[in-house]
N, C-alpha and C positions, 0 to 999 in steps of 0.2 A: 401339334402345338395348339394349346386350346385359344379363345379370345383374349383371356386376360395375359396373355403371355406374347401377344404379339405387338411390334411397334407400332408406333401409331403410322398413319400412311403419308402424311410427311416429314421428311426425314428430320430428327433431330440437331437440333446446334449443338455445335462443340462445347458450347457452356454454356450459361447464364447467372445474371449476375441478381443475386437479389438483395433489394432495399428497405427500407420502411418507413414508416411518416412518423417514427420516432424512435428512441432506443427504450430498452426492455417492452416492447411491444411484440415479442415473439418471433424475431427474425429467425433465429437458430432452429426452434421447432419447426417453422415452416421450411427451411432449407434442407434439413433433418427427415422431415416428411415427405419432399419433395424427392429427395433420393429415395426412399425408400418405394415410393410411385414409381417411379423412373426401373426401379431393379423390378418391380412387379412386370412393366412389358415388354422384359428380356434384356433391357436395356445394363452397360456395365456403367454404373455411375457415380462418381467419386467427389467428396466435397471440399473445398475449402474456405479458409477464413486469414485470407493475406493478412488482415494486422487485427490482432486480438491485442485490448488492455487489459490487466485484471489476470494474472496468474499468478498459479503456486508452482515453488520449488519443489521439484521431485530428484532425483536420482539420474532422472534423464535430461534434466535441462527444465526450464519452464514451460510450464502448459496452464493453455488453458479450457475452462470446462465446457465453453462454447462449440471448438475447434477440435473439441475428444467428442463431441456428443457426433461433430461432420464427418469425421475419421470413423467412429461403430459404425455411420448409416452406410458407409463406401462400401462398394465391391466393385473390385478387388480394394486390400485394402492398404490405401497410402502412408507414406512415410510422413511422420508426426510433421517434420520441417517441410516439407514439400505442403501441406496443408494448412500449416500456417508459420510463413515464413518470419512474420513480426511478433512474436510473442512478449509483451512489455509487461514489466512487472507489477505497476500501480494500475486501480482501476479508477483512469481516469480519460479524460481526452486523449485521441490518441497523440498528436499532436505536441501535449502537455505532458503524456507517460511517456512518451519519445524523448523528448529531452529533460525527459531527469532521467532516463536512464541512459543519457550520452549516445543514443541512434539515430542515427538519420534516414528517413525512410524512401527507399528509388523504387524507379517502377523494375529494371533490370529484374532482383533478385527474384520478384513475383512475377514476373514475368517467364526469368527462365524455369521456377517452381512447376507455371501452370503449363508450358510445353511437358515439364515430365509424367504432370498427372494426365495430361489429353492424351499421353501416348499410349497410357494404360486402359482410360475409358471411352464409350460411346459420347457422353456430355460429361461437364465440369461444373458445379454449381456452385457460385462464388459468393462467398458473402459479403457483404458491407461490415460499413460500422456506420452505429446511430442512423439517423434518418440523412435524408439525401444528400442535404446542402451540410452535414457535418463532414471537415475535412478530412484527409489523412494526415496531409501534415501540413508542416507551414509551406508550401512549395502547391500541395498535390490536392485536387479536390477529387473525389468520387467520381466524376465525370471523365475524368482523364485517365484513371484505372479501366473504367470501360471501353473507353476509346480505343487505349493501347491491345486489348483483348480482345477487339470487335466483339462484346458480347450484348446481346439484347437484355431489357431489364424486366425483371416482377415487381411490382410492389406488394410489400405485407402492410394491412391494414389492421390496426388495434383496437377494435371494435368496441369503444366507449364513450361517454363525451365529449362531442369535439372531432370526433371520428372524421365525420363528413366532410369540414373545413380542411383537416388537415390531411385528409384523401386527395381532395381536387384541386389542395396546394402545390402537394410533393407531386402529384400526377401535371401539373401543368410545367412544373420547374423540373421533372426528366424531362420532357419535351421538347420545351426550352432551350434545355443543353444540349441537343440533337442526338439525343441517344432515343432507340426503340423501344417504345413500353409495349411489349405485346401481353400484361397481364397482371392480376393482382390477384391475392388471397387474404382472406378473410378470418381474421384470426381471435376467436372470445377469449378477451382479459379479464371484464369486467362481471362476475356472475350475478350481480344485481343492477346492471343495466335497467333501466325502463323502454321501454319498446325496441328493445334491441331487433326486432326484425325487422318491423317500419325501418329503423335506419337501416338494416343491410340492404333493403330492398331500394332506397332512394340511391345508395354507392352502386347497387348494380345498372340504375338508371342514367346517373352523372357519369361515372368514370366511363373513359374513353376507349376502355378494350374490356374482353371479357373476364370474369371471375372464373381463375382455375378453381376453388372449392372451399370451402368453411370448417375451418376448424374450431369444434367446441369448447367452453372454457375445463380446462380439467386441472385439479390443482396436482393431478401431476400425470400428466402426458404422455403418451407411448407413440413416438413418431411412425412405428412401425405399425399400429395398431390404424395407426387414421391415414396409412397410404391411403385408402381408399376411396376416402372422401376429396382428394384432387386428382383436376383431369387436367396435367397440362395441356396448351392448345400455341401450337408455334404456328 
């Protein structure tokens, strides 16, 4: 078995859950990419995305694009509902697409979801919604979805203006909430940034754990293509 093919030498967690310092700042491609890292050093790793807002009707029920993009990156490959158990039709809060579509959202369902995919994989990679302190529902905040899942958290950082602030914010409020940050990614949004590296270099100095790896901006992304630009580090 060659290098790139081997686990890292301590052992993997059963998941982790990843966040961001905001929504549409590239949470999906780095979760996306992250499994695909994860299958590179032999690892079986599967994605999900407990409550997606913002889907289309198909034939099989709602889906959505986010939670199809974590179901390709999987291997082996998970059941649509197992991956994301909350599929709401409006893209809005979830929260607010929760009740207009008459659901109530428990930790239960996601819960018993993510026992079925841990059984299949080596790690589970869980996605959020919006950035940290956005709730799941009127009940539930992001904090308490981790808790119940003991998983440790990543942060995705959307590399723009304003980056920094809103790095060392969301990185102090996981904390806060006494969950594990052991890590954040680097994500280019913006392609005409100005000194976009001065700032990745000052996030690598501030933030309080290390950078799994930098993802560049590409207006259209091949998760599989940039496994290789992250190193996760548990």
């Amino acid at each position: 078995m060659t290098d790139s093919l081997r686990l890292p030498r301590s052992p993997l967690p059963k998941g982790v859950f990843v966040t961001g310092t905001d929504t549409g700042i590239g949470k999906s491609l780095a979760s996306a990419t992250l499994l695909h890292s994860l299958r590179s050093l032999g690892a079986r790793a599967v994605g999900m995305k407990p409550v997606a807002s913002g889907c289309d009707a198909t034939a099989d029920g709602w889906r959505n694009e986010d939670a199809l993009l974590l179901q390709a990156a999987s291997r082996p490959t998970p059941r649509y509902d197992d991956v994301n158990p909350y599929a709401l039709p409006q893209p809005l809060a979830p929260e607010i697409a929760a009740a207009q579509a008459g659901v109530e959202i428990a930790l239960a369902p996601i819960q018993q979801a993510y026992v079925r995919l841990s059984a299949q994989a080596d790690t589970v990679v869980v996605e959020g919604v919006g950035g940290w302190a956005a709730p799941i529902s009127a009940e539930l905040d992001q904090i308490d979805l981790v808790r119940a899942l003991d998983l440790p958290v990543v942060l995705v950082v959307g590399v723009r203006l304003g980056a920094i602030n809103h790095a060392r914010l969301s990185a102090r409020a996981i904390q806060a909430d006494g969950a594990r940050l052991v890590g954040w990614i680097a994500n280019g949004i913006d392609p005409h940034m100005a000194s976009a590296e001065e700032n990745f270099q000052i996030l690598c100095r501030r933030l309080p754990v290390p950078c799994w790896g930098r993802l560049p901006y590409s207006p259209s992304p091949d998760p599989a293509a940039m496994a290789g630009l992250l190193t996760p580090v548990f």
